[in-house]
C-alpha positions as CSV (number, residue, x, y, z in Angstrom):
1,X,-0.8,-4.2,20.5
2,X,-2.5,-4.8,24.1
3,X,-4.0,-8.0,23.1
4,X,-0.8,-9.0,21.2
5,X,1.1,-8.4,24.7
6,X,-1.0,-9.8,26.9
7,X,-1.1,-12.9,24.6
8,X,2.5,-12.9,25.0
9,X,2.3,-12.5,28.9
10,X,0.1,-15.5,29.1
11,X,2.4,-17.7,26.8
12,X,5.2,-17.2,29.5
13,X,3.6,-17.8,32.6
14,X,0.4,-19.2,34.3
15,X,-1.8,-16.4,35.9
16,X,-1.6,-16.2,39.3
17,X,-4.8,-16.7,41.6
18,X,-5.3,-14.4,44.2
19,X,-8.3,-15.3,46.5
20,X,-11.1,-13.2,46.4
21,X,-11.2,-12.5,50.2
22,X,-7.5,-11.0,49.8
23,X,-8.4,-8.4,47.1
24,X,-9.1,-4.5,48.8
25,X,-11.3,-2.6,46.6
26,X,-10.3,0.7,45.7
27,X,-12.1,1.8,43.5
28,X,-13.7,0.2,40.4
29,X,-10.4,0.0,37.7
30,X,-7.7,-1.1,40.4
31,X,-8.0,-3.0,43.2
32,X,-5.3,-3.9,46.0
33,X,-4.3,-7.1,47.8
34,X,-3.2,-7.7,51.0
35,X,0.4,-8.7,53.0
36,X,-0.5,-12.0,52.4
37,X,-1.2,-12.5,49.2
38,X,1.9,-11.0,47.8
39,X,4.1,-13.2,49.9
40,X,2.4,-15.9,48.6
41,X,3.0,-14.3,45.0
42,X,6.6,-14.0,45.8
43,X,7.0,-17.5,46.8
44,X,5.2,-18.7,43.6
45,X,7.7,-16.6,41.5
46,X,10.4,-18.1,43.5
47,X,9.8,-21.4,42.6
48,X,9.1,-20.8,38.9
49,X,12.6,-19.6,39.0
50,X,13.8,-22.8,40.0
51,X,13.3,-24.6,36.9
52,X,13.0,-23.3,33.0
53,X,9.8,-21.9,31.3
54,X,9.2,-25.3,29.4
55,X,9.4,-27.4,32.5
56,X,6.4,-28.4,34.1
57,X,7.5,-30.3,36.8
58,X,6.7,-27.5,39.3
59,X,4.1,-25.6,37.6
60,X,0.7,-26.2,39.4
61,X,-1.3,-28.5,36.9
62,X,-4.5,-27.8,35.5
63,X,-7.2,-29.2,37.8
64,X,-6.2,-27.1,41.1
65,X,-6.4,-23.5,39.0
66,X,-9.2,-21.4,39.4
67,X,-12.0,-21.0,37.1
68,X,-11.3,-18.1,34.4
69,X,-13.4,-16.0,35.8
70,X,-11.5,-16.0,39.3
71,X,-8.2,-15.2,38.2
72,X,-6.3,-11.6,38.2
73,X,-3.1,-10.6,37.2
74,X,-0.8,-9.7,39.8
75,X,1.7,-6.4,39.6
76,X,4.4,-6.1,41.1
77,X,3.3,-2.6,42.2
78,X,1.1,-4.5,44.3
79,X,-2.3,-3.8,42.3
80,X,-4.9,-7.3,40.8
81,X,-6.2,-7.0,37.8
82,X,-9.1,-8.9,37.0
83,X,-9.2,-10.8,33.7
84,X,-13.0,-11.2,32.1
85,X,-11.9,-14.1,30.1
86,X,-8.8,-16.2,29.8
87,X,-7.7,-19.7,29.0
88,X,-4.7,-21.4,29.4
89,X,-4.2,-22.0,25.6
90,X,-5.7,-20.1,22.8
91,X,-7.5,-17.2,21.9
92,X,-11.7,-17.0,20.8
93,X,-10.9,-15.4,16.8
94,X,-13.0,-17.1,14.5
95,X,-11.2,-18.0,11.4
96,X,-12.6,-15.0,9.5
97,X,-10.8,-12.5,12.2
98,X,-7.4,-14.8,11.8
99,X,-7.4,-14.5,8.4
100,X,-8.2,-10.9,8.3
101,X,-5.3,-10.7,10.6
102,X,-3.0,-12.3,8.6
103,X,-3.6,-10.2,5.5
104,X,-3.8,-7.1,7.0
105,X,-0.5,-8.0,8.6
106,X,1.0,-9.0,5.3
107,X,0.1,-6.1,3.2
108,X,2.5,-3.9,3.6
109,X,4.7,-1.2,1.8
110,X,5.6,-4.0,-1.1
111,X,2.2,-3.5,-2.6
112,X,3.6,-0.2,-4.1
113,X,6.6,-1.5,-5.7
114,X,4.3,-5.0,-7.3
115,X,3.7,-3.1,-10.6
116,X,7.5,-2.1,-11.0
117,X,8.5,-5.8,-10.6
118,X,6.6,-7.1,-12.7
119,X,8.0,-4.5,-15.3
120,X,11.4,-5.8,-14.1
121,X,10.5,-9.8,-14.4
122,X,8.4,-9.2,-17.6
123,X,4.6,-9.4,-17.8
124,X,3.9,-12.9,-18.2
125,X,7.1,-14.0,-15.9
126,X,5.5,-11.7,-13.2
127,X,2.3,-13.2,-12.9
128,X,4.2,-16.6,-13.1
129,X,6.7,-15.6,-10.0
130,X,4.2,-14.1,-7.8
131,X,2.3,-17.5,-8.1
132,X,5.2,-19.8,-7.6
133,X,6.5,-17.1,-5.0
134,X,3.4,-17.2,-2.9
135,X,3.0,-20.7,-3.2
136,X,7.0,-21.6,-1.8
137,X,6.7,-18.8,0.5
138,X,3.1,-20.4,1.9
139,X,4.8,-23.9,2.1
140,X,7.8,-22.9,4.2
141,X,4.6,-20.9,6.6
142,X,3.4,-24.3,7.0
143,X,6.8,-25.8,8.4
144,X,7.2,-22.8,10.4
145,X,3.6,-23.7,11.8
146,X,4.4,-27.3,12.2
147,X,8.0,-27.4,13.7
148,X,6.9,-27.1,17.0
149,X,5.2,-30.0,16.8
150,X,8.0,-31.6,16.0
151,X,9.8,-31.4,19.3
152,X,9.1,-34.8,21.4
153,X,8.9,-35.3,25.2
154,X,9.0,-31.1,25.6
155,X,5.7,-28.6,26.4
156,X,6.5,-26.3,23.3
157,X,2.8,-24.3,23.7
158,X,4.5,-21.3,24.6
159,X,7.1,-21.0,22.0
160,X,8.1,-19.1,19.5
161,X,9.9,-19.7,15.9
162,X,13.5,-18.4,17.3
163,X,12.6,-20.5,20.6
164,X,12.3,-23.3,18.1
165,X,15.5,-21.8,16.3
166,X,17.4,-21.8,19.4
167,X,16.2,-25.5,20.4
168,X,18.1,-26.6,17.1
169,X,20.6,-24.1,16.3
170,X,21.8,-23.1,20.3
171,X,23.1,-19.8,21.0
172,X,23.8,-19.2,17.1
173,X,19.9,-19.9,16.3
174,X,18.6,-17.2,19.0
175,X,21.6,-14.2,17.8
176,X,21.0,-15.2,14.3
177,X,17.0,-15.0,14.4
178,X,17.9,-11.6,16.3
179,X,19.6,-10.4,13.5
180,X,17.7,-11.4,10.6
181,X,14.3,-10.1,12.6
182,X,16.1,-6.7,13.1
183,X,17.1,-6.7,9.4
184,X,13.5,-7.4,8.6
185,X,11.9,-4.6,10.9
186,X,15.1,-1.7,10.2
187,X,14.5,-2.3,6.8
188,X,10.7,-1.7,6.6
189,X,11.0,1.3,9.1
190,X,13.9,2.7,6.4
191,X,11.5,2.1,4.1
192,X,8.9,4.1,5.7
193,X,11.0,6.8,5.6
194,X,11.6,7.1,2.2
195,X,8.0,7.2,1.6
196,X,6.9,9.2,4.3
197,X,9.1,11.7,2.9
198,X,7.6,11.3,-0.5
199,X,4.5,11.5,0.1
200,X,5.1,14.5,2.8
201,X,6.9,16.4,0.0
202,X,3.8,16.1,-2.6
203,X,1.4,16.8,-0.1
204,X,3.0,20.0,0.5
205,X,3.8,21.0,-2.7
206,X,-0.2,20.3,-3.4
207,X,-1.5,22.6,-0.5
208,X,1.1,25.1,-1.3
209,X,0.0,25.4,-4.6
210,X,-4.0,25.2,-4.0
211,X,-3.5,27.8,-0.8
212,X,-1.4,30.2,-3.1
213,X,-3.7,29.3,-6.2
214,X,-0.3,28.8,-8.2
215,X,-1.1,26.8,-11.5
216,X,2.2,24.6,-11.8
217,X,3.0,21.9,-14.5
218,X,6.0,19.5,-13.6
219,X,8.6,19.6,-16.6
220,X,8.0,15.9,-16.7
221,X,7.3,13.8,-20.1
222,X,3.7,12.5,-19.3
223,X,0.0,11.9,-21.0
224,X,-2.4,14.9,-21.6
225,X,-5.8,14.8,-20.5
226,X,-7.8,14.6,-16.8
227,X,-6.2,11.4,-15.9
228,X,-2.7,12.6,-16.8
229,X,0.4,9.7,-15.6
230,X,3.8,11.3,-15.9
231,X,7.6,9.4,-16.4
232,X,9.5,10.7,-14.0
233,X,12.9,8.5,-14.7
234,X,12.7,10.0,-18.1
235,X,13.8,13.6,-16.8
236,X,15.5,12.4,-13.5
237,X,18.7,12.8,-15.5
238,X,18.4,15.9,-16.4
239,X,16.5,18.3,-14.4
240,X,16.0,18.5,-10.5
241,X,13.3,16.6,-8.8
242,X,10.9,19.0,-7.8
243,X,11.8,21.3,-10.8
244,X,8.5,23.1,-12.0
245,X,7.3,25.8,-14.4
246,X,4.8,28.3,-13.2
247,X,2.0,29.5,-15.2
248,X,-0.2,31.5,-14.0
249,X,-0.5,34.6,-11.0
250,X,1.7,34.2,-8.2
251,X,4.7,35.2,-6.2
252,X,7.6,33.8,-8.3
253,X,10.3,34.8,-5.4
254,X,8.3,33.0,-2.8
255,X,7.3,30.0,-4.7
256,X,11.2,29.4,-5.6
257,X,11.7,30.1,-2.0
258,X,9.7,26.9,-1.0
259,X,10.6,25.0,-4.0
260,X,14.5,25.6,-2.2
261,X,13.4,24.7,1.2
262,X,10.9,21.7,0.1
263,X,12.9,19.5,-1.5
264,X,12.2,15.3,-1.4
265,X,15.7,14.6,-0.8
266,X,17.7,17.4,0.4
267,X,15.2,18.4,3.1
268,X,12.0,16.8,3.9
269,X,14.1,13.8,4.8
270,X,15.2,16.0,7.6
271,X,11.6,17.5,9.0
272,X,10.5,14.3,9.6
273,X,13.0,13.7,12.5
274,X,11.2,16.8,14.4
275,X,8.0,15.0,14.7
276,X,9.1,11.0,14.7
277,X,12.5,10.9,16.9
278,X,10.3,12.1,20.0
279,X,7.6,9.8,19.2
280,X,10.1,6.8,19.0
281,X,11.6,7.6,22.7
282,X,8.0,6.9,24.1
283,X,8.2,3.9,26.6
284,X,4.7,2.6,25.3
285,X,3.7,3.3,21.7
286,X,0.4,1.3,22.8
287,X,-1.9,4.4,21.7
288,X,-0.6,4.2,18.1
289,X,-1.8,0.6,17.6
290,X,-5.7,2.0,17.8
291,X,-4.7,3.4,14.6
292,X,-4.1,0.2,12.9
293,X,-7.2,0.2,11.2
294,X,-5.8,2.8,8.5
295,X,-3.9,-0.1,7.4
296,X,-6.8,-1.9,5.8
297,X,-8.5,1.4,4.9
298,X,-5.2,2.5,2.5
299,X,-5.2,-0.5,1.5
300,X,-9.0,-0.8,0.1
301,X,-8.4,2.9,-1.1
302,X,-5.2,1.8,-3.3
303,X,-7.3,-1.1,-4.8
304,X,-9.8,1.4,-5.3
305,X,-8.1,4.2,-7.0
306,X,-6.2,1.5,-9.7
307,X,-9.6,0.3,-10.6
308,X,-11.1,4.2,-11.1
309,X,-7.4,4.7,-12.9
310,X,-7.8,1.6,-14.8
311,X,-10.9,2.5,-16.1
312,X,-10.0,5.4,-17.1
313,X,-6.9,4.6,-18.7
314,X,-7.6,1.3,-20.8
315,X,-6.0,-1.6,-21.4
316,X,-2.3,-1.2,-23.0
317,X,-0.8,-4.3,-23.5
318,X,1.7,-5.8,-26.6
319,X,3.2,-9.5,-26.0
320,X,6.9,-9.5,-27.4
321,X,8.0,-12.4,-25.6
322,X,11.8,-11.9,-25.9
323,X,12.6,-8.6,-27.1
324,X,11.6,-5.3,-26.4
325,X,10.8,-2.2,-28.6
326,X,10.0,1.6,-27.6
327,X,7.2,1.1,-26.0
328,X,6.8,-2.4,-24.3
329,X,9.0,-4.5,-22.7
330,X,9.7,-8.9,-22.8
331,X,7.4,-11.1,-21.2
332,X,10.2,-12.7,-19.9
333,X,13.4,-10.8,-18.6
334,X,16.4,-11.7,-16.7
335,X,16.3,-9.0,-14.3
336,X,13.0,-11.4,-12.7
337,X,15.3,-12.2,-9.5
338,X,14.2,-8.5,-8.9
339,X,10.9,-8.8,-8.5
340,X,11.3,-12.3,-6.4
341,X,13.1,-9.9,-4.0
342,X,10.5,-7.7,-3.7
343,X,7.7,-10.7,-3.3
344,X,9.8,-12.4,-0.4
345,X,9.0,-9.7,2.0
346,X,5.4,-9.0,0.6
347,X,4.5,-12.6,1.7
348,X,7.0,-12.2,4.7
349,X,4.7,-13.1,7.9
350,X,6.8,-16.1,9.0
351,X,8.5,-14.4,12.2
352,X,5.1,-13.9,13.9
353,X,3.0,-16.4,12.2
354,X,2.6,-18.6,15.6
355,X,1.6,-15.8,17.3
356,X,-1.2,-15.2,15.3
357,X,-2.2,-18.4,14.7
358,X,-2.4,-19.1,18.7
359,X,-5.3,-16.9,18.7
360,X,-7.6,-18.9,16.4
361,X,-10.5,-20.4,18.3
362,X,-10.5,-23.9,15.9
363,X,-6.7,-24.5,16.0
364,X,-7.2,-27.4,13.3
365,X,-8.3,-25.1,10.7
366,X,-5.2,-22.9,11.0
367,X,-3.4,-24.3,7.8
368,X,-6.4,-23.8,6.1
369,X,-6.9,-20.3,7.2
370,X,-3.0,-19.7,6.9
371,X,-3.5,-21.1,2.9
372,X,-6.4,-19.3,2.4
373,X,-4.8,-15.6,3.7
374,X,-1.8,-16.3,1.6
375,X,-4.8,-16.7,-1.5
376,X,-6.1,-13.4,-0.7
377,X,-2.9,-11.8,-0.2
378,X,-1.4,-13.1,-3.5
379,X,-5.0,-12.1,-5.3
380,X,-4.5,-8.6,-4.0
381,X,-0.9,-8.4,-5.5
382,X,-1.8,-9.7,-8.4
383,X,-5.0,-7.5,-9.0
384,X,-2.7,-4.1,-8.2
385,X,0.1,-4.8,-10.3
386,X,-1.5,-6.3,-13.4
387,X,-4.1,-3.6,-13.7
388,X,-1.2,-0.9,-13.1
389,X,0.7,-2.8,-15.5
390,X,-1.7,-3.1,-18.2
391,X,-3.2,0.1,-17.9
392,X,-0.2,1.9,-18.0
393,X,-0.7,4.2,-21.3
394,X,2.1,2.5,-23.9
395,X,2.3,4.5,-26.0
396,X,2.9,7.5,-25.7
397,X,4.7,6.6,-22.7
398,X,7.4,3.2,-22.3
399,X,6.3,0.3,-19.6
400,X,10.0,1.2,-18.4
401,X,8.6,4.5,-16.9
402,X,6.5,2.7,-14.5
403,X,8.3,3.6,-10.9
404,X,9.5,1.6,-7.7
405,X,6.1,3.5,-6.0
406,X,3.4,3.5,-8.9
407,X,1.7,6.5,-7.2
408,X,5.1,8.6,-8.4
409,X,3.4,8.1,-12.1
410,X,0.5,10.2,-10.8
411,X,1.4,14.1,-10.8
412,X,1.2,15.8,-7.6
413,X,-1.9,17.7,-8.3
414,X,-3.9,14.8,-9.0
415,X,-6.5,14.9,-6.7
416,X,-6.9,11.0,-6.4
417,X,-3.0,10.7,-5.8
418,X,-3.4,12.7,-3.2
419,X,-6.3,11.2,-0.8
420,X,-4.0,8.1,-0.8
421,X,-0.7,9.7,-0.4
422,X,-2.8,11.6,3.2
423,X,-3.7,7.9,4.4
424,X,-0.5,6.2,3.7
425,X,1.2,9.0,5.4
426,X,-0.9,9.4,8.4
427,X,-0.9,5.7,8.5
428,X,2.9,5.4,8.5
429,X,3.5,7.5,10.8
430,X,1.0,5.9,13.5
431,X,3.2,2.5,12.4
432,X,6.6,3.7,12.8
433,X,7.0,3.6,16.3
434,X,5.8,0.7,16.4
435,X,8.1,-0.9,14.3
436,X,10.9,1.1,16.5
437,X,9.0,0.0,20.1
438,X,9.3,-4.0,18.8
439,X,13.3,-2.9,17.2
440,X,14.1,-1.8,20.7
441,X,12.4,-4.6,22.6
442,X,14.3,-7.0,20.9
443,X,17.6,-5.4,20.8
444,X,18.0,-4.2,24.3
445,X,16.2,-6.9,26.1
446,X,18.9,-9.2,24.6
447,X,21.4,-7.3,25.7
448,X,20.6,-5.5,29.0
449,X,17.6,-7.5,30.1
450,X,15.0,-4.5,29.6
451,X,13.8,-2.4,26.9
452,X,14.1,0.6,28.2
453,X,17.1,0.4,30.2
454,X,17.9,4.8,29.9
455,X,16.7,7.3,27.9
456,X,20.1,7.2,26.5
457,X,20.1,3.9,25.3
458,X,16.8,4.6,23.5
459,X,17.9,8.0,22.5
460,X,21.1,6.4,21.0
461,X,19.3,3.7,19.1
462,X,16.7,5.6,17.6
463,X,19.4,8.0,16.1
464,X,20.8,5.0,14.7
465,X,17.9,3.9,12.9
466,X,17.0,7.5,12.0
467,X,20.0,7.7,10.4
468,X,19.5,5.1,8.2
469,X,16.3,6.2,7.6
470,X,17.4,10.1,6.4
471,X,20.6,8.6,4.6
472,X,18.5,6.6,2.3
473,X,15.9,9.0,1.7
474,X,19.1,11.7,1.1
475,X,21.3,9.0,-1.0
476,X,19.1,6.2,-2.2
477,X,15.2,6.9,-2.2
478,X,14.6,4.0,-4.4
479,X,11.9,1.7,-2.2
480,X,12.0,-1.2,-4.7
481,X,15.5,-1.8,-4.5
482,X,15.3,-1.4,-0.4
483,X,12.5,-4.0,-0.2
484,X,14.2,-6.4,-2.1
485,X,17.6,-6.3,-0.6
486,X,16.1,-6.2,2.8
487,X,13.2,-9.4,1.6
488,X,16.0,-11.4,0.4
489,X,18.3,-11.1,3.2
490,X,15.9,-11.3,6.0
491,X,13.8,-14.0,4.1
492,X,16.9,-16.1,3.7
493,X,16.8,-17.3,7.2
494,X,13.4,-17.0,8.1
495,X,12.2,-17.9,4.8
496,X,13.9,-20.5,3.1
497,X,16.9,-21.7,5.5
498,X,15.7,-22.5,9.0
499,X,12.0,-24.4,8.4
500,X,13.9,-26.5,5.5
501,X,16.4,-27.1,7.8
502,X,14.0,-28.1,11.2
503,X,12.0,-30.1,9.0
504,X,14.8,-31.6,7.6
505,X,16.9,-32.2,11.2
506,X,13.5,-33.4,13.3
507,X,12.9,-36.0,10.3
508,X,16.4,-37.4,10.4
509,X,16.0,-37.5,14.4
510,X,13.1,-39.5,14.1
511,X,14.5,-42.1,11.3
512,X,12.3,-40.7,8.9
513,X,14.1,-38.6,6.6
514,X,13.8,-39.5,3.1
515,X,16.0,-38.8,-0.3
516,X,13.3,-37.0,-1.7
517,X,12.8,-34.8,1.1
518,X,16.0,-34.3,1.2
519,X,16.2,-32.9,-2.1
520,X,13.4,-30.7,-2.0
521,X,14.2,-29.0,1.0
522,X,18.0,-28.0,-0.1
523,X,16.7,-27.2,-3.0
524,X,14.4,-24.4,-1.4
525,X,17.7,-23.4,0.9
526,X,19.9,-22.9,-2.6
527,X,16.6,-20.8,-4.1
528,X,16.7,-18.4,-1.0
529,X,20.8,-18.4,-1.6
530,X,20.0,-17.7,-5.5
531,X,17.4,-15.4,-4.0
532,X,20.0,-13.1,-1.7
533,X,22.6,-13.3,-4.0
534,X,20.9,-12.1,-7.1
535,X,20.0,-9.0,-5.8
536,X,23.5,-7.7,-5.8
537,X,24.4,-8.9,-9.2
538,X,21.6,-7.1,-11.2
């Protein structure tokens, strides 16, 4: 997060060079400068207030700055800080770090939900969609990429995608990229919830019941055996979720005690806020982004455990390519608009994809490693849900039991299960307030030129999104059906609408806009239309 700030400082203004003779030592982390050079940083900031960022006329050009290794960043609390190595331009990641940086970005929550949307689209139309899906959803990456470039006669180096939306669209471009970005980030940090609360609640109903040596079988239709995978949907209807049948020793009157008290909907929703809500009212959230690594390592784990599973399981596949029997379902359904929900915010990077890219060492090669991150992301996808799929035992059990989170299938004393539902949770929780620290930045800085502007403020967001958070997980704990309302929407603008429509606006500018451009490019607006709308209609 440090590096992705300062990478934002330096995109909005040129360092300022304070002469070694006027820096007083203080000690060896922080170091002072005199009366005279902060008047001379004052006058500096002065001037630059004269004229807008993206005008150059009275920013001092290239040839009179310092070397790198002489320039410090000034505070206004009065304090230089030295800065080992910077350049007015791009970062020093080699191509292997962007693209590592772009998948790990990318995977996200969706990856849980792949399997169930491909049992949604079909098998075959799955595979098919997250293809096609990764392939549109790469292409309009690429415009995003290139639309700065498609600005004349104006320094766009330090923009953004909604800078570039506002130099099209006006005021409507920057409010409208504000509200589809904070549709994007509430949405994912609602999602969080949901599955922090799931994966709290099995966690604690496994210690409880390995503490208190309480042998407890879910009254849930599922397979026999070591590597047993359950149907919960099939008893959803008829008994209560954490409903269980106890076996062996234990205290019957305190194990219904906690079965009342730790419930997935009714009341872990509602611990949570104990140990999040503070966390989110934090002005920095800059110590939770060392954490980030867990990311990658849940990730590596989840591909892990669905190839031990896999193994395990077999292979349990049937084509019936239009109709369905008790077991299997089509290849090819017409509830598909589902799953392309769900894949528009799994490949979902395009709000932040400049940023990245800006710290690539070989800026030529970024659309190559942009095309080759998307490859890797798609191949993870793909791997995850088609083994899931395929190994999913059918029969004894219907494809149709296969959940919105595939580790739901796995009962909660499976000790695999587990492990993964410990990192995710850990790891979401180090994540959360980060999504809330960017939610807040953006919201409040629009609006009262700061991001912290009182603890009330904050306080009175947070509940907000909180809220929405505990109502879901109360009301609506279905992940897959979150992720694609919020994919489609957010991905509509972002997505599908506003590179088709740069691309589209900057060629007609320049006389070179062509019928079959034209065509393509409102065809991909009406697919992300098709996209959004779908979603409420199945």
């Amino acid at each position: 997060l440090r590096v992705f700030l300062l990478s934002l400082f330096f995109s909005s203004f040129r360092p300022f060079h304070v002469e070694p003779t006027n820096i007083v030592s203080v000690n060896d982390d922080m170091q002072r400068v005199t009366d005279e050079a902060s008047a001379m940083n004052k006058r500096i900031h002065y001037y630059s207030r004269l004229t807008s960022p993206a005008d150059r006329a009275l920013i001092a050009p290239d040839h009179v700055l310092p070397a790198p290794d002489e320039i410090y960043v000034y505070s206004p609390l009065g304090t230089a800080f030295k800065v080992d190595s910077c350049t007015d331009g791009y970062g020093k990641n080699s191509s292997l770090v962007t693209i590592f940086m772009i998948w790990n970005t990318m995977m996200g929550t969706s990856i849980l939900s792949i399997p169930w949307g491909i049992k949604q689209a079909g098998f075959t139309s799955g595979i098919i969609l997250i293809l096609l899906m990764g392939i549109l959803t790469l292409y309009c990456c690429y415009r995003v990429v290139k639309s700065r470039q498609m600005i004349p006669l104006t320094d766009t180096s330090n923009w953004e995608f909604p800078d570039v939306c506002k130099y099209y669209f006006g005021s409507f471009g920057q409010w409208s990229s504000l509200l589809f970005s904070m549709v994007s980030l509430v949405g994912a940090m609602v999602v969080y919830w949901v599955l922090m609360s799931n994966f709290l609640f099995n966690t604690g109903k496994f210690i409880y019941n390995f503490v208190h040596d309480i042998n407890v079988t879910d009254i849930i239709p599922g397979t026999n055996g070591s590597n047993k995978v359950i149907c919960p949907s099939a008893a959803s209807a008829h008994l209560p979720q954490n409903r269980s049948v106890m076996f062996s020793s234990g205290n019957r009157t305190s194990f219904e005690l906690f079965e009342e008290w730790w419930d997935k909907s009714r009341t872990v929703p509602f611990y949570l806020i104990a140990v999040l809500l503070p966390l989110l009212n934090l002005k920095s959230p800059s110590f939770f982004a060392k954490f980030n690594v867990l990311g990658t390592v849940s990730v590596v784990y989840l591909v892990f455990l669905v190839t031990v599973k896999a193994a395990h399981l077999g292979i349990h596949l049937e084509f019936n390519w239009f109709t369905e029997n008790e077991f299997f379902v089509a290849e090819f359904r017409t509830l598909f608009p589902q799953l392309t929900g769900v894949l528009t915010l799994a490949f979902f990077i395009h709000n932040c994809v400049i940023t990245l890219l800006q710290n690539n060492r070989n800026q030529e090669n970024n659309v190559r490693d942009l095309s080759i991150a998307y490859f890797l992301v798609g191949l993870t996808y793909l791997y995850v849900g088609v083994i899931i799929f395929a190994s999913f035992p059918s029969p004894p059990l219907s494809k149709e039991c296969i959940e919105q989170n595939f580790l739901d299938n796995f009962p909660s004393d499976d000790i695999m299960s587990f492990v993964a539902r410990i990192f995710l949770l850990f790891q979401m929780m180090t994540v959360y307030p980060l999504l809330g620290y960017l939610a807040r930045v953006q919201l409040l800085r629009q609006f009262f030129g700061n991001a912290y502007p009182s603890l009330f403020h904050v306080l009175f967001l947070n509940l907000v999104i909180v809220g929405a958070g505990v109502a879901m997980a109360r009301f609506y704990p279905n992940i897959g059906g979150i992720i694609r309302y919020s994919g489609a929407t957010c991905g509509l603008a972002f997505v599908f609408v506003y590179p088709s429509l740069i691309y589209m606006i900057s060629l007609h500018r320049a006389g070179q806009l062509t019928w079959p451009a034209l065509i393509i490019h409102i065809f991909i607006i009406l697919l992300g239309l098709a996209n959004l709308i779908a979603q409420f209609l199945l």
